[in-house]
C-alpha positions as CSV (number, residue, x, y, z in Angstrom):
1,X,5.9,138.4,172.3
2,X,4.3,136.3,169.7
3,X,3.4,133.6,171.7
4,X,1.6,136.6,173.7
5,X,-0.4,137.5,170.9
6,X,-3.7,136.2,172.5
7,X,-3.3,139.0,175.1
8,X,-1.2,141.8,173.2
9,X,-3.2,141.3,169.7
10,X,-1.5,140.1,166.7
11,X,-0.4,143.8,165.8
12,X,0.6,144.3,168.9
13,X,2.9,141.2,169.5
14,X,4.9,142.6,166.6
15,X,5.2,146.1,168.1
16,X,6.4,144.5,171.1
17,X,9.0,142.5,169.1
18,X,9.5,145.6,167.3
19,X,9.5,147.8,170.5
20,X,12.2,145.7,172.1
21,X,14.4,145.2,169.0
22,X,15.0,149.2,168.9
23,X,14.9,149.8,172.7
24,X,18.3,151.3,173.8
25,X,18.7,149.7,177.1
26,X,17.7,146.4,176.0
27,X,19.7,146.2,172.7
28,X,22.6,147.5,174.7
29,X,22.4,144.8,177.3
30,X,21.4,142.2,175.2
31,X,25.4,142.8,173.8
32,X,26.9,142.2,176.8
33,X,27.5,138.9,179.2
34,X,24.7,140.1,181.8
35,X,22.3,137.9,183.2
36,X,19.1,140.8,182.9
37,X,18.2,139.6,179.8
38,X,18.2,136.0,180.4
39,X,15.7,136.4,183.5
40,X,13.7,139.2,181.5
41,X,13.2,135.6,179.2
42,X,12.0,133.3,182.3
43,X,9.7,135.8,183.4
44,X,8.4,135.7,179.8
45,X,8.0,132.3,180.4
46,X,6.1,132.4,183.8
47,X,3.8,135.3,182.5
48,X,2.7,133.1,179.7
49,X,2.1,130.4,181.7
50,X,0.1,132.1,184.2
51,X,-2.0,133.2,182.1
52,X,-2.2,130.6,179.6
53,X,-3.4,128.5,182.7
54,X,-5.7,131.0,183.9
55,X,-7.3,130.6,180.4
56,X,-7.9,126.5,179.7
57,X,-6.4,125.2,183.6
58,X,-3.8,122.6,181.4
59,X,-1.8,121.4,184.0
60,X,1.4,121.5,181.3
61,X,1.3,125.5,181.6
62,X,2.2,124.7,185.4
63,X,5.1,122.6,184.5
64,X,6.1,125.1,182.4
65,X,5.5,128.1,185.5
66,X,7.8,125.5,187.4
67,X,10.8,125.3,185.2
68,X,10.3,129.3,184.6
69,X,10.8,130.0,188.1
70,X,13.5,127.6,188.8
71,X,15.7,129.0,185.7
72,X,14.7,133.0,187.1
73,X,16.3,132.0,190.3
74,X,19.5,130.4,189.0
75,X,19.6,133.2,186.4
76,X,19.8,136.6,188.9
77,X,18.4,137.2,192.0
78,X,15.3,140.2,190.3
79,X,13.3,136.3,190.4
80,X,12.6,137.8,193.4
81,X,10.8,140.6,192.5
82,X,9.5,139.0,189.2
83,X,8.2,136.3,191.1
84,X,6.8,138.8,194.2
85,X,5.1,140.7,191.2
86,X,3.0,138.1,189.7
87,X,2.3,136.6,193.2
88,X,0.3,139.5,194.6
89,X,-0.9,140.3,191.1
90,X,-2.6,136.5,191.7
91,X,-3.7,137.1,195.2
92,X,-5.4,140.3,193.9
93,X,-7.1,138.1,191.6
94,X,-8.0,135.5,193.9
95,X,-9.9,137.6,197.0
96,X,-11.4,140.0,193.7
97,X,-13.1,136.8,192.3
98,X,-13.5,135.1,196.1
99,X,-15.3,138.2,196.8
100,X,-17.5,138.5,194.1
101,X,-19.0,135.1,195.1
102,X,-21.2,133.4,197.9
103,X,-19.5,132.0,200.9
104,X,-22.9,130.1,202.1
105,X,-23.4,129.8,205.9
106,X,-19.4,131.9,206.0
107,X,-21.2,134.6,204.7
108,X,-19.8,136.3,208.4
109,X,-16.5,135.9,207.6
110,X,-16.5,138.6,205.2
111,X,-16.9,141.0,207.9
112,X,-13.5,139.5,209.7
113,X,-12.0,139.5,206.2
114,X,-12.2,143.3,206.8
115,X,-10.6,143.7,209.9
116,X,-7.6,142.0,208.5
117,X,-7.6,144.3,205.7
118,X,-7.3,146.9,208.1
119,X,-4.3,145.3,209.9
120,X,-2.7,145.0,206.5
121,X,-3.3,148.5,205.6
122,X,-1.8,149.8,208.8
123,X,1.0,147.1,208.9
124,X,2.1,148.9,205.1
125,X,1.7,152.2,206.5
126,X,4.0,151.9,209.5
127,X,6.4,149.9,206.7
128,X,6.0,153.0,204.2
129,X,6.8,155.7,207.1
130,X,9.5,153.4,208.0
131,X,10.7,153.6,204.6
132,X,10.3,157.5,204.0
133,X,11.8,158.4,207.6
134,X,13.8,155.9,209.8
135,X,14.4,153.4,207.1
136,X,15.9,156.5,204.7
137,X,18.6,158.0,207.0
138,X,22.1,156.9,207.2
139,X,22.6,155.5,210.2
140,X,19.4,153.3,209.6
141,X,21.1,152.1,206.4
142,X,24.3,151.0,208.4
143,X,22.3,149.3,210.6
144,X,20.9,147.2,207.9
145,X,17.7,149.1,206.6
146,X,14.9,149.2,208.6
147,X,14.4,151.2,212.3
148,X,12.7,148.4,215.0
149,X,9.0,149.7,214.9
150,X,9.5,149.3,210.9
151,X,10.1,145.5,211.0
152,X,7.0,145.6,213.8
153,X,4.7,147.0,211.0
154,X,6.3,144.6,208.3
155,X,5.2,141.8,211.2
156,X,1.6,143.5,211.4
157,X,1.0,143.5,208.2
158,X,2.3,140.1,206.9
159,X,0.1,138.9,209.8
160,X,-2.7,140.8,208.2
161,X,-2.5,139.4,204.7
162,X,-2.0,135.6,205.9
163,X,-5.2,136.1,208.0
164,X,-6.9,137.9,205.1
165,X,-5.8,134.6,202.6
166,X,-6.8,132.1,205.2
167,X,-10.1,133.8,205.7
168,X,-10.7,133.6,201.9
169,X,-9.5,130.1,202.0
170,X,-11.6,129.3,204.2
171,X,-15.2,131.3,203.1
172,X,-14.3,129.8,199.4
173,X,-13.0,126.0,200.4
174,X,-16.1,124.1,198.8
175,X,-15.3,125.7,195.4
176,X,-11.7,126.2,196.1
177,X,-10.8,124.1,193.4
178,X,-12.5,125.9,190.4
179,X,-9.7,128.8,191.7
180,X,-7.2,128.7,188.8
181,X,-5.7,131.9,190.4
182,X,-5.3,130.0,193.5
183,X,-3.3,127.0,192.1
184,X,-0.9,129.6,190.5
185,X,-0.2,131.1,194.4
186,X,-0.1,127.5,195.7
187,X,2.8,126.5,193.2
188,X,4.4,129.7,193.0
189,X,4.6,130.4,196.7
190,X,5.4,126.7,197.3
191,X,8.3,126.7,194.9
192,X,9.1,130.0,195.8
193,X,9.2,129.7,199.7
194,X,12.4,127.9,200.6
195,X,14.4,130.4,198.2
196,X,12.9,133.0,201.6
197,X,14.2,131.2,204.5
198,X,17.0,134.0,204.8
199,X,13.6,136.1,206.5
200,X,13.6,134.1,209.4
201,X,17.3,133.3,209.6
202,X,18.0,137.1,209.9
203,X,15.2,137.4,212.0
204,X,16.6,136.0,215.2
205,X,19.6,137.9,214.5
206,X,22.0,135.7,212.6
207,X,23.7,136.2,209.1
208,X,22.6,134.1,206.6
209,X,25.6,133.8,204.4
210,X,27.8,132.9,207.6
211,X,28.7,128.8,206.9
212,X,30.8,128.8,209.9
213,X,29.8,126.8,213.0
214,X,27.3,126.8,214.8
215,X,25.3,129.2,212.5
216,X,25.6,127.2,209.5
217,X,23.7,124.6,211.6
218,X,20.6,126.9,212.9
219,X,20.4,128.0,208.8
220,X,20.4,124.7,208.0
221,X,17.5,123.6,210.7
222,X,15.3,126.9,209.6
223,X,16.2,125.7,205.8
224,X,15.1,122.6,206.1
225,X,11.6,123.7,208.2
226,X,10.6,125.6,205.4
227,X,11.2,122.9,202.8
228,X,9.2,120.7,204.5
229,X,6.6,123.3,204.7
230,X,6.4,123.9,201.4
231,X,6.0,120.5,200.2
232,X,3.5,120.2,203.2
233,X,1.9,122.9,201.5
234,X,2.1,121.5,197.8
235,X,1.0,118.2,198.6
236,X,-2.0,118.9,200.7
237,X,-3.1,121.2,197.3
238,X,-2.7,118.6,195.0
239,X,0.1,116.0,195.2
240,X,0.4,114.7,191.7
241,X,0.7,117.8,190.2
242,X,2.7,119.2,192.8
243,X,5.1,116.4,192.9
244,X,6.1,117.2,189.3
245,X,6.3,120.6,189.2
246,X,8.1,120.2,192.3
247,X,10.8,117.5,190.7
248,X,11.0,119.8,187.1
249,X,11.9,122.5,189.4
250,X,14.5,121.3,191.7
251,X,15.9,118.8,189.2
252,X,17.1,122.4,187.2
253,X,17.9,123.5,190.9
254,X,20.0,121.1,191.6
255,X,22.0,120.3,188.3
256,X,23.0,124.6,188.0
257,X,23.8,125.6,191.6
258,X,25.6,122.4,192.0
259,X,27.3,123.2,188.6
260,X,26.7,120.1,186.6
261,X,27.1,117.9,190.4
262,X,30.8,119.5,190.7
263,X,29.6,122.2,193.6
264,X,27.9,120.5,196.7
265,X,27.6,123.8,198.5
266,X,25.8,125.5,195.6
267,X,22.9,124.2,196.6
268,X,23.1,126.5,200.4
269,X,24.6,129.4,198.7
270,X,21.7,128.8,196.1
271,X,19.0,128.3,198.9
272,X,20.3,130.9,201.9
273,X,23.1,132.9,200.0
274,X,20.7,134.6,197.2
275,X,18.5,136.4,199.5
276,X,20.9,136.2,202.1
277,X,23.5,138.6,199.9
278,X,21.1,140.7,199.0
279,X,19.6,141.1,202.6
280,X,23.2,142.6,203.3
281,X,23.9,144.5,200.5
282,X,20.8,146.8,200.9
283,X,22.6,148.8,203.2
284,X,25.4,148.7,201.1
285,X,24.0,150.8,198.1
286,X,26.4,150.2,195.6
287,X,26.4,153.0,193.5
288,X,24.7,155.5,195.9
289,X,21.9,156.4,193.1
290,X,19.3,158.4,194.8
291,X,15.8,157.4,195.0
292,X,14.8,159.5,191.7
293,X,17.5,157.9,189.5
294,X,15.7,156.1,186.9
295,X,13.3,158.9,186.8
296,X,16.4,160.5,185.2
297,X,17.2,157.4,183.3
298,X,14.2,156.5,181.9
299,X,13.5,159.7,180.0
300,X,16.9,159.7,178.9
301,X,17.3,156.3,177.1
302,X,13.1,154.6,177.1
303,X,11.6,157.9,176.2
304,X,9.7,155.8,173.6
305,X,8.0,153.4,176.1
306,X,7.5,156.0,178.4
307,X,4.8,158.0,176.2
308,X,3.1,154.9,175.5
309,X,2.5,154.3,178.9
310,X,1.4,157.7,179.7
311,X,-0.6,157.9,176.9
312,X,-1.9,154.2,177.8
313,X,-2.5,154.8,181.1
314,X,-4.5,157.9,180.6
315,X,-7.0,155.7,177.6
316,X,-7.1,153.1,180.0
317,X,-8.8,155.2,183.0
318,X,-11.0,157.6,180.9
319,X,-12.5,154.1,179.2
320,X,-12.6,152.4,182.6
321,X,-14.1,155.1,183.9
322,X,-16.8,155.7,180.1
323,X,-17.4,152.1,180.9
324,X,-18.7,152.1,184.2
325,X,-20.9,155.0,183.7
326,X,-22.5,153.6,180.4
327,X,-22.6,150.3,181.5
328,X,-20.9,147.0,180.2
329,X,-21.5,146.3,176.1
330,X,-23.9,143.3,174.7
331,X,-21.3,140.8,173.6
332,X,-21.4,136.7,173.4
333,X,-19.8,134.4,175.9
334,X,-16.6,133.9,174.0
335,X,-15.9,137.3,173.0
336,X,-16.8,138.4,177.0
337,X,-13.9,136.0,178.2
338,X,-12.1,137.5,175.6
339,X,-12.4,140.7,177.1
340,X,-12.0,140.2,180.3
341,X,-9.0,137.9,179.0
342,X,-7.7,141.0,177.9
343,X,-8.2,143.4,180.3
344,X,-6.9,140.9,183.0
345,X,-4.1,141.5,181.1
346,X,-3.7,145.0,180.5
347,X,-4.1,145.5,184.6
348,X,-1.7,142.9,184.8
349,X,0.6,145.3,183.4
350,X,-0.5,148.5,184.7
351,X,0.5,146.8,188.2
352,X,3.6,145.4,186.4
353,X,4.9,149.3,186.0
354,X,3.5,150.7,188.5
355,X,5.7,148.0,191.2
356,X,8.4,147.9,189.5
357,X,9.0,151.5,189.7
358,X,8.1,151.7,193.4
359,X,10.7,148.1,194.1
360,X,13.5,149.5,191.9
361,X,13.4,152.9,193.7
362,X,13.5,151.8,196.7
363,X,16.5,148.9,196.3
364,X,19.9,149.8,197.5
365,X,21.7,149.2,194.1
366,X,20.5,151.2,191.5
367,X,22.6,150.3,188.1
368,X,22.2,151.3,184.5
369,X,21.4,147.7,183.7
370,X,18.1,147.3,185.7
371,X,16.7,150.1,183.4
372,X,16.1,147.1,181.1
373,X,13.6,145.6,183.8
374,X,11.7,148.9,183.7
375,X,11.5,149.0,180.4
376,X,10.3,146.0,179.1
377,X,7.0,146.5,180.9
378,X,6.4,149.9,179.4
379,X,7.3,148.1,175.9
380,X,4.2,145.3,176.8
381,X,2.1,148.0,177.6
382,X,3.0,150.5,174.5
383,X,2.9,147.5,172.0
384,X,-0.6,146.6,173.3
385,X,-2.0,150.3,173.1
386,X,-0.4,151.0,169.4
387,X,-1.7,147.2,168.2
388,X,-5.2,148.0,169.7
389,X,-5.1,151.6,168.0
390,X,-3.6,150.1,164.6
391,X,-6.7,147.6,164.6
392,X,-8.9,149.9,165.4
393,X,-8.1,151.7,162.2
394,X,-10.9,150.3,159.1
395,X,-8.0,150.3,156.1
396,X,-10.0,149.7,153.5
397,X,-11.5,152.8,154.0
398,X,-8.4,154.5,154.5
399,X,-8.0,152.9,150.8
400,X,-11.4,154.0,149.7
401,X,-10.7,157.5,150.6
402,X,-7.6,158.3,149.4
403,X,-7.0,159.1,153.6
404,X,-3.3,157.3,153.2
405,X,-2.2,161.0,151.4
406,X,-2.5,162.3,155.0
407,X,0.9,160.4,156.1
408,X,2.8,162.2,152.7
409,X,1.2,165.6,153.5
410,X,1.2,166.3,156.9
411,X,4.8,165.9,157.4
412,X,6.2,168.3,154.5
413,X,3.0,170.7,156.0
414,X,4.3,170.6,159.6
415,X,7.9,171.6,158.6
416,X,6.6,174.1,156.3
417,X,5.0,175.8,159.3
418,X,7.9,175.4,161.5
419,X,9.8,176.8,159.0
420,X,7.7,179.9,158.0
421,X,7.5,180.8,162.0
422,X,11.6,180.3,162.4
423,X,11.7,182.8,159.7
424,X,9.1,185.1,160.7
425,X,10.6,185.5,164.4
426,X,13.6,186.4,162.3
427,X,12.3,189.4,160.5
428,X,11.8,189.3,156.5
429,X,11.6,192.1,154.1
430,X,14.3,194.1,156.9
431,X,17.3,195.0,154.2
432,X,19.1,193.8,151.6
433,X,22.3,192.0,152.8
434,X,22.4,188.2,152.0
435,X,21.7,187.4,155.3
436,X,18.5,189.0,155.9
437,X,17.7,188.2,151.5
438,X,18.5,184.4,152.9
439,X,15.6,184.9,155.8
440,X,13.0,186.6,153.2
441,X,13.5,184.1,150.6
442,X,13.2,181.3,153.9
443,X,9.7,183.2,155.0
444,X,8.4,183.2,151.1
445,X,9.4,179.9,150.5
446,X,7.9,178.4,153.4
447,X,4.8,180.6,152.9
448,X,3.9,178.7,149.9
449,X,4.9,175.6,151.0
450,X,2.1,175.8,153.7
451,X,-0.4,177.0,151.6
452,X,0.5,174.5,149.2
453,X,0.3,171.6,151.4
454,X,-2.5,173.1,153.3
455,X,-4.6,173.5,150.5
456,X,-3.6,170.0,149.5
457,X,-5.0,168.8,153.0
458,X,-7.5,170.7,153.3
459,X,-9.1,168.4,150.0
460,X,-7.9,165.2,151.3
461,X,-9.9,165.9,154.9
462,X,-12.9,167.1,153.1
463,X,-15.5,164.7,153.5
464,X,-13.2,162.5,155.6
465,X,-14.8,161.1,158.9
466,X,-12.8,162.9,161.6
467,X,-12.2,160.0,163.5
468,X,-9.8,158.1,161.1
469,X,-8.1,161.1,160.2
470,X,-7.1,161.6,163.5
471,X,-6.0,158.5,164.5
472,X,-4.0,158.3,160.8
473,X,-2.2,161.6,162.6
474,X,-1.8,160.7,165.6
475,X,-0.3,157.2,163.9
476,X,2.0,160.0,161.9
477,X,3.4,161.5,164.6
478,X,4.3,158.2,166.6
479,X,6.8,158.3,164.0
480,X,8.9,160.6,165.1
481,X,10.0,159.0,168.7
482,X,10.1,156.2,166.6
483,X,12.9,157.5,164.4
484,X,14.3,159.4,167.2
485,X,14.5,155.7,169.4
486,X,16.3,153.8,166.4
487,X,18.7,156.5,165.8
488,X,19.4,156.2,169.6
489,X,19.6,152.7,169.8
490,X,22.4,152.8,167.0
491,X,24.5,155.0,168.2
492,X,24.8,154.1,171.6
493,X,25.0,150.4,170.5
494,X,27.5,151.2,167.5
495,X,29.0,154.4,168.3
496,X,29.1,155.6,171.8
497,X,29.2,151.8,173.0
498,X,32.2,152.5,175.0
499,X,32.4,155.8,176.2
500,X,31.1,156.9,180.0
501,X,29.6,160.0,178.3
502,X,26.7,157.7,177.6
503,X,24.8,156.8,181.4
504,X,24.1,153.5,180.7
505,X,27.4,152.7,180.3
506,X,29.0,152.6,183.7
507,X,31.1,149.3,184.8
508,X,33.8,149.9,182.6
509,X,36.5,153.3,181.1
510,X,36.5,154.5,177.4
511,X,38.2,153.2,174.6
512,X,41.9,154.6,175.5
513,X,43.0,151.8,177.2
514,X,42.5,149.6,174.4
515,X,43.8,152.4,172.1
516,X,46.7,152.9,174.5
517,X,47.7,148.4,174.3
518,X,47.4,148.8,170.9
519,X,49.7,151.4,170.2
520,X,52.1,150.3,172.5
521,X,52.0,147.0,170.5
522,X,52.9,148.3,167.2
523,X,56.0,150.1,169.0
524,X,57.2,147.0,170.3
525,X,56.9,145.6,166.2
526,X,58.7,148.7,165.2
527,X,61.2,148.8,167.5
528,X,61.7,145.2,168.6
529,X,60.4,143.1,166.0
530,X,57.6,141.6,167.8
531,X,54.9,142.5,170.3
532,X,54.8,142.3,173.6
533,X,58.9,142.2,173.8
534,X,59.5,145.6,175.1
535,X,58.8,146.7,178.4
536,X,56.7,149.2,179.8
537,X,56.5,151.2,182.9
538,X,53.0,151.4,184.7
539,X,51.8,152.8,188.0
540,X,48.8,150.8,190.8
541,X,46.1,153.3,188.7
542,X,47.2,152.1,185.4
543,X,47.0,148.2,185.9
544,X,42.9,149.1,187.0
């Protein structure tokens, strides 16, 4: 996160590290040998590279996208929907900025650029019915996914957005090059291409991870085609760059998949198989999670991030929507890159969240251990409201005024009250037993205690502008999820670690296996003098 502190703000760069060092799912993960967190770091790595290229156009930053996307592949097959994120993220950015422009004497095309919109938008609303009805029932999932008039509307619509991107190629080739966005889809959909020729292969009806004859052949031909379109693709763009993004990316290619050069066909199961698996396994649906299970998940575990977000989405669209009436502020040229550096970046997650809840919902597998790539998008997003509302804060006012007694009084105030209204629901002043002495004394005591501290706040606010005072109390009360989160973290990492009581825990039993091998090995010391000498009875469900 530091290195996204341009985007995030210094403060919040170190919530985000903060964020993620106390997030359950992450810290959990992060202590096992899983691949999420490894490809949660490459995607890291492309993010800031996309962006750091969107903001200077170094060609180093797309070296650095190149060997991002080549580790995120070899690392777990979500480069997929990483990489699928940040792609249409750029195309949005592309035919926003195209469009805001003149297209000279193309000025018509605009008009055609519409109808292909519309083609699009119908194409994804045949897909999304496809999805909801056909695509959803059981015997569409044994037949692989999709009903036939689905994968029509898929066809419709991808034919609708590559007519919509070649007609904003075309209206914007004289200044095409002054795109940054546009280099980023170029290298990332080059790059990104060949890992996709499973589409076409399963297509016309063959299985992509089949490397028996003749199909191994016809993968192989379809393979190759779309290499050679790609590099078409990447040299017509710009070949110098091209060429070496191209050779840092498949020289990391080639020495993983093939396993240091010891695994020739690494580099077709790396190529076909990754997709190709995956293609197969969505019918599958291993672990038969319904649609709605990280909706369950997410609360459970991220309940932290989760308010951020909410919170942040809902500042987000009431100032979007405060700035549009009143009109865009008087700033200098720096500082308006700077903002529009910044809220590229904040939409950047909004879409982030927003698609990978819709992609993880919808994918066959559902696991414990994808709730980390949920998460860490909510985490951006939270650090970069609670940095923006920490430097919106003036401190040396909040010095001036004495306003820092408001985090050592509201707390005791706010328990006080809870207190006093726990006790008054239980009755005081009814008798003169200890029990219902104990619930007088409780109402008494906590009587005081909120007129005590109230009084005591009452003095502090007086005179105190409004504004900081809330936001030092709203900054109060963040710590209590706070708390709540760490405590969480450190049980379930330390304590509950390996018990299946705990949800995220779910490809392996509790600890009386290990309990049970242990035991059995100080009987055999007992008894015969060393382990592992006497001999033990077991049945098929015991050896699992």
């Amino acid at each position: 996160p530091r290195l996204l502190r341009r985007w995030l703000g210094r403060v919040g760069a170190l919530c985000a590290s903060f964020l993620l060092l106390i997030s359950p799912s992450i810290a959990y993960y992060s202590r096992y040998i899983r691949h999420d967190l490894p490809v949660i770091l490459w995607a890291m790595v492309i993010i800031l590279a996309v962006f750091s290229y969107l903001r200077d156009g170094h060609d180093r930053w797309l070296y650095l996208m190149a060997a991002g996307i080549s580790l995120s592949f070899a690392t777990k097959e979500v480069a997929f929907i990483y990489n699928a994120i940040i792609g249409f993220f750029l195309v949005g950015i592309f035919a926003r900025r195209a469009l805001s422009g003149s297209w000279g004497n193309r000025e018509g095309l605009k008009s055609l650029l519409g109808a292909a919109v519309v083609v699009t938008a119908v194409g994804l609303l045949v897909v999304s019915l496809a999805i909801v009805s056909g695509g959803a029932s059981e015997a569409a999932q044994e037949e692989g996914g999709f009903p036939w008039w689905g994968l029509m509307g898929a066809g419709i619509g991808g034919a609708g957005v590559l007519g919509a991107l070649g007609l904003l190629v075309v209206g914007t080739w004289d200044e095409l090059s002054h795109y940054r966005s546009f280099d980023l889809i170029i290298l990332l959909g080059t790059l990104c291409l060949p890992f996709l020729a499973p589409l076409p292969i399963a297509a016309i009806g063959l299985d992509p991870v089949d490397y028996t004859t003749p199909t191994i052949y016809y993968s192989g031909g379809i393979t190759a085609a779309v290499l050679v379109l790609s590099a078409a693709i990447g040299l017509l763009w710009s070949w110098r760059r091209w060429s070496i993004a191209a050779g840092i990316h498949y020289a990391i290619f080639l020495v993983l998949y093939t396993t240091i050069f010891t695994n020739g066909s690494g580099i077709a199961s790396g190529l076909v198989g990754s997709m190709g698996y995956w293609l197969a396994q969505q019918g599958v649906k291993r672990g038969d999670q319904p649609w709605y299970y990280y909706g369950v998940m997410v609360p459970l575990y991220e309940y932290l991030p989760l308010l951020l977000t909410l919170v942040g989405a809902g500042t987000v669209g009431f100032r979007t929507v405060m700035r549009r009436k009143s009109g865009p502020p008087a700033t200098s040229e720096d500082q308006s890159q700077n903002h529009d550096s910044g809220r590229l970046f904040v939409a950047f997650l909004v879409w982030w969240i927003v698609s990978a809840w819709i992609v993880y919902s919808y994918a066959g597998e559902k696991m414990p251990w994808l709730t980390v790539h949920l998460a860490l998008p909510m985490i951006l997003f939270g650090a970069w409201l609670v940095g923006r509302f920490v430097e919106a804060i003036d401190w040396n006012q909040v010095l001036r005024d004495r306003a820092w007694l408001l985090a050592l009084l509201a707390p005791p105030f706010v328990m006080a009250l809870g207190a006093l209204i726990y006790a008054a629901g239980s009755g005081p002043f009814q008798g003169s037993s200890l029990a219902e002495l104990s619930t007088t004394g409780q109402f008494l005591g906590s009587l005081l205690a909120v007129v005590g501290f109230g009084a005591a706040l009452a003095l502090v606010l007086r005179g105190l502008d409004w504004r900081l005072a809330l936001r030092l109390l709203l900054l109060v009360a963040l710590v209590v999820p706070v708390l709540l989160t760490m405590r969480h973290s450190w049980r379930f990492c330390y304590v509950n670690y390996g018990y299946p009581i705990e949800h995220l825990v779910y490809a392996h039993a509790g600890p009386a296996v290990k309990d049970t091998m242990r035991q059995i090995d100080e009987l055999s010391r007992r008894v015969a003098g060393g382990p592992e000498v006497i001999e033990v009875a077991y049945g098929a469900d015991g050896s699992w």
